[in-house]
mmJSON file of the N, C-alpha and C atoms, coordinates in Angstrom:
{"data_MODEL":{"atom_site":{
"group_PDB":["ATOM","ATOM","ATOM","ATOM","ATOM","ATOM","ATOM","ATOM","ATOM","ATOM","ATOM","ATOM","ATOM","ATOM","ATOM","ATOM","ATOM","ATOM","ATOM","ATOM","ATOM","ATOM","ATOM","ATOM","ATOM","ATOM","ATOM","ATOM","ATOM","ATOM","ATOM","ATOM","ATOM","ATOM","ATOM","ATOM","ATOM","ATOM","ATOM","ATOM","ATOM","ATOM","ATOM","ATOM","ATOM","ATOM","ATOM","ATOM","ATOM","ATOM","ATOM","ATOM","ATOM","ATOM","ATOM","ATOM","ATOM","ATOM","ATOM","ATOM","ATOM","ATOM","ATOM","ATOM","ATOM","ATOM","ATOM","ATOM","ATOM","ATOM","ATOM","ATOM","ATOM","ATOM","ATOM","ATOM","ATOM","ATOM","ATOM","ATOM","ATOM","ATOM","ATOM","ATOM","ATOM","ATOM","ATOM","ATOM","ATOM","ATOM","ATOM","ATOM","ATOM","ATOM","ATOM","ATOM","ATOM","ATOM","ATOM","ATOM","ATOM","ATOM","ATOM","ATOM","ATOM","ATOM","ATOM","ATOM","ATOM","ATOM","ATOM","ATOM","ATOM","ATOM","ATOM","ATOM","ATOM","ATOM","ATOM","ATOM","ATOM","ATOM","ATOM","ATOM","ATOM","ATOM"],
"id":[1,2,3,4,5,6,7,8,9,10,11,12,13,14,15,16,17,18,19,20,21,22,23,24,25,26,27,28,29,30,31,32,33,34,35,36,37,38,39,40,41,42,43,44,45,46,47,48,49,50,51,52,53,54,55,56,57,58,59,60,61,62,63,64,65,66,67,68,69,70,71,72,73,74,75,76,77,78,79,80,81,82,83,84,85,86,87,88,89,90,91,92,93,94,95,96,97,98,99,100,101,102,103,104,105,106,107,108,109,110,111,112,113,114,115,116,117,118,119,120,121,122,123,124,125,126],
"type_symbol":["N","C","C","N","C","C","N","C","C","N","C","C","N","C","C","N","C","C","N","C","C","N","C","C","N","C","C","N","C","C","N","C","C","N","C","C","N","C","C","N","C","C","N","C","C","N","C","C","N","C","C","N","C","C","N","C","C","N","C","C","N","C","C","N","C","C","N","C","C","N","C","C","N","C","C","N","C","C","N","C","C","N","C","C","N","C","C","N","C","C","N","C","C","N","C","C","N","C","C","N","C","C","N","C","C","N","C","C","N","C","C","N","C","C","N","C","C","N","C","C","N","C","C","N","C","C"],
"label_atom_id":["N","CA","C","N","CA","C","N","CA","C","N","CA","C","N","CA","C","N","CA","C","N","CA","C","N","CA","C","N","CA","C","N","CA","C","N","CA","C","N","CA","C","N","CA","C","N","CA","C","N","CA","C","N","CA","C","N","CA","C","N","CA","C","N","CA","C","N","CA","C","N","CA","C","N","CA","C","N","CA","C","N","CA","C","N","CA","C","N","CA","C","N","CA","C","N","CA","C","N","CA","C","N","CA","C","N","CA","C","N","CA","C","N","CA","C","N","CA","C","N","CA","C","N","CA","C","N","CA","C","N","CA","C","N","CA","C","N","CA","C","N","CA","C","N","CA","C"],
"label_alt_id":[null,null,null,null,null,null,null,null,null,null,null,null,null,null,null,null,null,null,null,null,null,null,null,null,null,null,null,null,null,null,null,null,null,null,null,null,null,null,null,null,null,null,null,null,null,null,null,null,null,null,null,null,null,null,null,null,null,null,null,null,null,null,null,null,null,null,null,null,null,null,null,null,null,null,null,null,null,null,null,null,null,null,null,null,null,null,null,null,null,null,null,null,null,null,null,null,null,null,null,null,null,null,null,null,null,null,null,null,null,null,null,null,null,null,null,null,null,null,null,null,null,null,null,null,null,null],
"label_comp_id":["UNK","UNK","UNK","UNK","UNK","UNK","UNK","UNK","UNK","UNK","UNK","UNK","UNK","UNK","UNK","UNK","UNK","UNK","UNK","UNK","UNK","UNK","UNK","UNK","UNK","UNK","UNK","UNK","UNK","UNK","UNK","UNK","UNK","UNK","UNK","UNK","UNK","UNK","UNK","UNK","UNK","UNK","UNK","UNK","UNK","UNK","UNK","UNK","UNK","UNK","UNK","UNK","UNK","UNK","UNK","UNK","UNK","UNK","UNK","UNK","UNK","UNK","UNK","UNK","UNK","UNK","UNK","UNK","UNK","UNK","UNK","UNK","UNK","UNK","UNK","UNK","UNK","UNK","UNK","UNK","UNK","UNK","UNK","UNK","UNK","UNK","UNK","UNK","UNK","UNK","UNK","UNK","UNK","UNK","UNK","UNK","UNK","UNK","UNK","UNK","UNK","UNK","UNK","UNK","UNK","UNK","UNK","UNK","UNK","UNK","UNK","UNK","UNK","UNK","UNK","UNK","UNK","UNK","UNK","UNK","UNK","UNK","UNK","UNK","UNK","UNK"],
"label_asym_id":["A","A","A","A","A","A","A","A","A","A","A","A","A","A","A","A","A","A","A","A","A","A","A","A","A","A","A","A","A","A","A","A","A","A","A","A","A","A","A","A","A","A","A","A","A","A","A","A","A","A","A","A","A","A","A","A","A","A","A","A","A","A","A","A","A","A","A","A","A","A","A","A","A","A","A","A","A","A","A","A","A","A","A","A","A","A","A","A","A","A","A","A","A","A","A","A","A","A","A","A","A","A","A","A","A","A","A","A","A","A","A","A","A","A","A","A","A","A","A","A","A","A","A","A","A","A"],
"label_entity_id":["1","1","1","1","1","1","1","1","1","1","1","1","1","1","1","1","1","1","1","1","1","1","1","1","1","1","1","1","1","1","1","1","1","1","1","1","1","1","1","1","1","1","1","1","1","1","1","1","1","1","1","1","1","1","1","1","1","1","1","1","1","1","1","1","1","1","1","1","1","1","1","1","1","1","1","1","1","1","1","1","1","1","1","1","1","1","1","1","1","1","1","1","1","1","1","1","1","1","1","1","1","1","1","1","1","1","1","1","1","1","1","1","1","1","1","1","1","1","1","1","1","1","1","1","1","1"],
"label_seq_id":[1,1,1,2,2,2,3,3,3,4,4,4,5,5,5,6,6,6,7,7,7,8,8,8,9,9,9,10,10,10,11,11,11,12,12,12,13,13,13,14,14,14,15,15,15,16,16,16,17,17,17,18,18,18,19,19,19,20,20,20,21,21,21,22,22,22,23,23,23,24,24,24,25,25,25,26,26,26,27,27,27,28,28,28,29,29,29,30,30,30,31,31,31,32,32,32,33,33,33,34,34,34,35,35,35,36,36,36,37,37,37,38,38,38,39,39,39,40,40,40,41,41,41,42,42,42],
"pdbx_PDB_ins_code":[null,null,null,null,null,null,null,null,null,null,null,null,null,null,null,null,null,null,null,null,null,null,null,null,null,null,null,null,null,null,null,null,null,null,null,null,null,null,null,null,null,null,null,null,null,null,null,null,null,null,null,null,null,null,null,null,null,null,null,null,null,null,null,null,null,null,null,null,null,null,null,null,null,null,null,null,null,null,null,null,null,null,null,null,null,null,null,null,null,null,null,null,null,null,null,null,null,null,null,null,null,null,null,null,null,null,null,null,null,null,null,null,null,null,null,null,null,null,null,null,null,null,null,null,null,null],
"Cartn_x":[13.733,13.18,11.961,11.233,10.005,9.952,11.461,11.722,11.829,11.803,11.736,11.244,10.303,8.578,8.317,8.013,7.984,6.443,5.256,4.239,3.701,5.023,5.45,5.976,4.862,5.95,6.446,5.6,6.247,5.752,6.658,6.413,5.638,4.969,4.49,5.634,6.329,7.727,7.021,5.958,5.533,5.243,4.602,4.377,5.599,6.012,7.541,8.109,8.369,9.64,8.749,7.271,6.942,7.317,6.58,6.544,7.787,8.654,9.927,10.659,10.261,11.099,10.068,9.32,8.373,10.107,10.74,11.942,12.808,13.53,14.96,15.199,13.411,13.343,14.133,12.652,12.707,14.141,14.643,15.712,17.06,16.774,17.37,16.714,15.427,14.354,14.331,14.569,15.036,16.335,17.168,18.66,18.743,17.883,18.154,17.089,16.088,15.658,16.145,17.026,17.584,19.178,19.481,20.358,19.979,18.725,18.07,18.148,17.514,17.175,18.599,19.531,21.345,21.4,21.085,21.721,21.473,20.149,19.151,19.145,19.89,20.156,21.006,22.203,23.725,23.506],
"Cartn_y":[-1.99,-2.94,-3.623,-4.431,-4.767,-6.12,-6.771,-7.742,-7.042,-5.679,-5.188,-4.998,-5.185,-4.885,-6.099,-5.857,-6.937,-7.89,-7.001,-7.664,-8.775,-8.335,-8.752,-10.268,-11.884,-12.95,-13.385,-13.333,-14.62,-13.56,-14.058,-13.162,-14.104,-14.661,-15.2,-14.403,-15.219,-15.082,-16.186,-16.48,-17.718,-16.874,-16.106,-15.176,-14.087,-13.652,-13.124,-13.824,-15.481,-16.322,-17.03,-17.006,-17.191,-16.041,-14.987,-14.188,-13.654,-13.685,-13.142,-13.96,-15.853,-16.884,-16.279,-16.273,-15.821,-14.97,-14.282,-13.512,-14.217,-14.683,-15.026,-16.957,-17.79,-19.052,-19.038,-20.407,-20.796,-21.043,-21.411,-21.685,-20.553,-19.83,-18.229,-17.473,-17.434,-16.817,-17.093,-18.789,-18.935,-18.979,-18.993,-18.173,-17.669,-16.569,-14.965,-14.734,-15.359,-15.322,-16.157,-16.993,-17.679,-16.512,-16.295,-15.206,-13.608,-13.356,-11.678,-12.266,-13.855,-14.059,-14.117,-14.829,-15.018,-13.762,-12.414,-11.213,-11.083,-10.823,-9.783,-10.784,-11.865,-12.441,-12.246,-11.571,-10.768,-9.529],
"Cartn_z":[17.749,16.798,17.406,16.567,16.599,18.409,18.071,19.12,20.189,20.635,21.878,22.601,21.759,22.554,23.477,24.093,25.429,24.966,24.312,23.637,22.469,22.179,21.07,21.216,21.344,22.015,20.343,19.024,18.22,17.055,15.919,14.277,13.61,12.484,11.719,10.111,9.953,8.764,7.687,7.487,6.072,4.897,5.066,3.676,3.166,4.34,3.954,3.489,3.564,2.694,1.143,1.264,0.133,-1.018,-0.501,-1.065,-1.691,-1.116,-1.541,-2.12,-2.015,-3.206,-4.491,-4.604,-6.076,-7.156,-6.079,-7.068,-6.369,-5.609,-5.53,-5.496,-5.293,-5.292,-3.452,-2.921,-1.674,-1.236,-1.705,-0.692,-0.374,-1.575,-0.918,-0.17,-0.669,0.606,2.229,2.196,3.402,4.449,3.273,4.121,4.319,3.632,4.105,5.065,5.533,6.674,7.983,7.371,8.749,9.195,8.126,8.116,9.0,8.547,9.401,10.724,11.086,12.866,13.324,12.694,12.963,13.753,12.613,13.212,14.077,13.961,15.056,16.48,16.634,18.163,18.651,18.016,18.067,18.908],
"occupancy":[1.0,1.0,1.0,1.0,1.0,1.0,1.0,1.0,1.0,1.0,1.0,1.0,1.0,1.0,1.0,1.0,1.0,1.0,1.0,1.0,1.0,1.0,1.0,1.0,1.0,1.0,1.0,1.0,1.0,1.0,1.0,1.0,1.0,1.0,1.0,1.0,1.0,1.0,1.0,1.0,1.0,1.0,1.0,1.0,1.0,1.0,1.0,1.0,1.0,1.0,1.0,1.0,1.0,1.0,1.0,1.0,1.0,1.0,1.0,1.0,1.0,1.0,1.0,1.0,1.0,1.0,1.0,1.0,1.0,1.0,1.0,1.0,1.0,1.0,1.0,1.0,1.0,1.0,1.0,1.0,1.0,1.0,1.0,1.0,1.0,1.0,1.0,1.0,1.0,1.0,1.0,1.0,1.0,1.0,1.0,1.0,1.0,1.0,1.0,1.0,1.0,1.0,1.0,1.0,1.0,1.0,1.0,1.0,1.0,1.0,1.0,1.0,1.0,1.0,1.0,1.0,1.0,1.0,1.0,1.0,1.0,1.0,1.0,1.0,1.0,1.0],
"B_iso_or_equiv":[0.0,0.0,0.0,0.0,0.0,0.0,0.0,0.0,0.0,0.0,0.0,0.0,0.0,0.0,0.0,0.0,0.0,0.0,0.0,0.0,0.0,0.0,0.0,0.0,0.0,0.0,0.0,0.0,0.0,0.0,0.0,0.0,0.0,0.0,0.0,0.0,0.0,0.0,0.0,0.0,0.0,0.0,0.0,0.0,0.0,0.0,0.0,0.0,0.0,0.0,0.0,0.0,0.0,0.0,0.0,0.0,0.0,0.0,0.0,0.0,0.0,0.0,0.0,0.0,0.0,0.0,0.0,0.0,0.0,0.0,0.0,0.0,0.0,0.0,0.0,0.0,0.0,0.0,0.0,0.0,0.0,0.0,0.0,0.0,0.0,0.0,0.0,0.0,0.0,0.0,0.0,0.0,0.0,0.0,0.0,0.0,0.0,0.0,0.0,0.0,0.0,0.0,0.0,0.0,0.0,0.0,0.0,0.0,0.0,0.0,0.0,0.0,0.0,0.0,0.0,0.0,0.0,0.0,0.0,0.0,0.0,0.0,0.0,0.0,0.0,0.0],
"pdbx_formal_charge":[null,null,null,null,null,null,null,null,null,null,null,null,null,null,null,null,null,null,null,null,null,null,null,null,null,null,null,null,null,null,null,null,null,null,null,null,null,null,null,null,null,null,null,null,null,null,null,null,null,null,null,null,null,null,null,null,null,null,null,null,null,null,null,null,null,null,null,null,null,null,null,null,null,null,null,null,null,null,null,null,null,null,null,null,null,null,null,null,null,null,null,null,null,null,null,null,null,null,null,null,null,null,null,null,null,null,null,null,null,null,null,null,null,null,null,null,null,null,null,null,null,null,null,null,null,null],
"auth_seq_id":[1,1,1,2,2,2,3,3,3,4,4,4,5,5,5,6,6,6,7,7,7,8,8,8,9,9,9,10,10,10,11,11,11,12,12,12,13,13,13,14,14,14,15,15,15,16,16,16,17,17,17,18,18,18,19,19,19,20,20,20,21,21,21,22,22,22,23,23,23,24,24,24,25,25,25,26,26,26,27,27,27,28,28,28,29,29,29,30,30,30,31,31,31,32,32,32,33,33,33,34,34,34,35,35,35,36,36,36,37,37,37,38,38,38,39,39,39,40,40,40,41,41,41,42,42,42],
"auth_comp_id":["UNK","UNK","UNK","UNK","UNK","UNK","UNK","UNK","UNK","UNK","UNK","UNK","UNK","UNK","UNK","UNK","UNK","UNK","UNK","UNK","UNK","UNK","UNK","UNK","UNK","UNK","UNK","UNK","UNK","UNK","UNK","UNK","UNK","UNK","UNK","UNK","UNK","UNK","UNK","UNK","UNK","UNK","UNK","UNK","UNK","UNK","UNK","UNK","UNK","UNK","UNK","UNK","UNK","UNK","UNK","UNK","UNK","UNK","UNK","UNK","UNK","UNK","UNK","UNK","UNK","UNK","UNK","UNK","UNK","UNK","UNK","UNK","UNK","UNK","UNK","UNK","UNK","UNK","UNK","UNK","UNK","UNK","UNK","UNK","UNK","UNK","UNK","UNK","UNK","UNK","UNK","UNK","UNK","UNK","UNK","UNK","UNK","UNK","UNK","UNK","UNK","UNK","UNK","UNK","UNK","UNK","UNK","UNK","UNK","UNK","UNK","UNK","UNK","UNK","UNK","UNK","UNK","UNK","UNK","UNK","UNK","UNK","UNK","UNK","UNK","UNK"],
"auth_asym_id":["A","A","A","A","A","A","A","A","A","A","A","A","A","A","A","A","A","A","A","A","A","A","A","A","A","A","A","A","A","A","A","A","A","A","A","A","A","A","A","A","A","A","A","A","A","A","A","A","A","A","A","A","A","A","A","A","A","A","A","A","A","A","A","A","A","A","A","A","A","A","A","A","A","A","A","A","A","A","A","A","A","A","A","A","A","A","A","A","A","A","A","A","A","A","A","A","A","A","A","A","A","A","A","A","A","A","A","A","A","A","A","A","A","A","A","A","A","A","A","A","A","A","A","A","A","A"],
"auth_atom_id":["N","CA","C","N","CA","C","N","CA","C","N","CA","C","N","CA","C","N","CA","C","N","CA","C","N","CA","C","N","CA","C","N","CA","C","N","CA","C","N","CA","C","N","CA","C","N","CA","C","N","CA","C","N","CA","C","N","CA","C","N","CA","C","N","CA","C","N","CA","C","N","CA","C","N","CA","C","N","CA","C","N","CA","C","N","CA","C","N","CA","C","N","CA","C","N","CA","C","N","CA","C","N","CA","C","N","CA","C","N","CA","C","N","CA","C","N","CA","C","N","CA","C","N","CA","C","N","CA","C","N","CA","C","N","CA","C","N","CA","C","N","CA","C","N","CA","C"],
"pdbx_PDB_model_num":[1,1,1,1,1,1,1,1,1,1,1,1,1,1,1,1,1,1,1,1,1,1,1,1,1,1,1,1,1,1,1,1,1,1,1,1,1,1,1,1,1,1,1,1,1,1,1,1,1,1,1,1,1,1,1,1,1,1,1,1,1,1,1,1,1,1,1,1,1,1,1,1,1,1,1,1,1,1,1,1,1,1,1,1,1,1,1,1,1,1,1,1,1,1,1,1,1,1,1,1,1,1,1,1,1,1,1,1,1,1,1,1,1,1,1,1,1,1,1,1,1,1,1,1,1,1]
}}}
C-alpha cells in the first residue's frame, strides 16, 4: 500500500472527504475516513 513507501511522509484526504459528502453528506464522509485510517494502522 501507498503507506509503505518510506517517501511517502503525509496524504492530503480534504478533497476525498468533500468530494465524497457531495453523495453520502460530511459527516459520513468523515467516518468512513476516520474508519479507512482505524484499519490501515491494524
Amino acid at each position: 500500500a501507498l503507506a509503505a513507501i518510506p517517501e511517502i511522509t503525509e496524504f492530503n484526504i480534504g478533497h476525498n472527504i468533500i468530494s465524497r459528502s457531495i453523495f453520502v453528506g460530511l459527516n459520513q464522509a468523515v467516518g468512513e475516513m476516520i474508519e479507512a485510517i482505524s484499519k490501515s494502522e491494524k
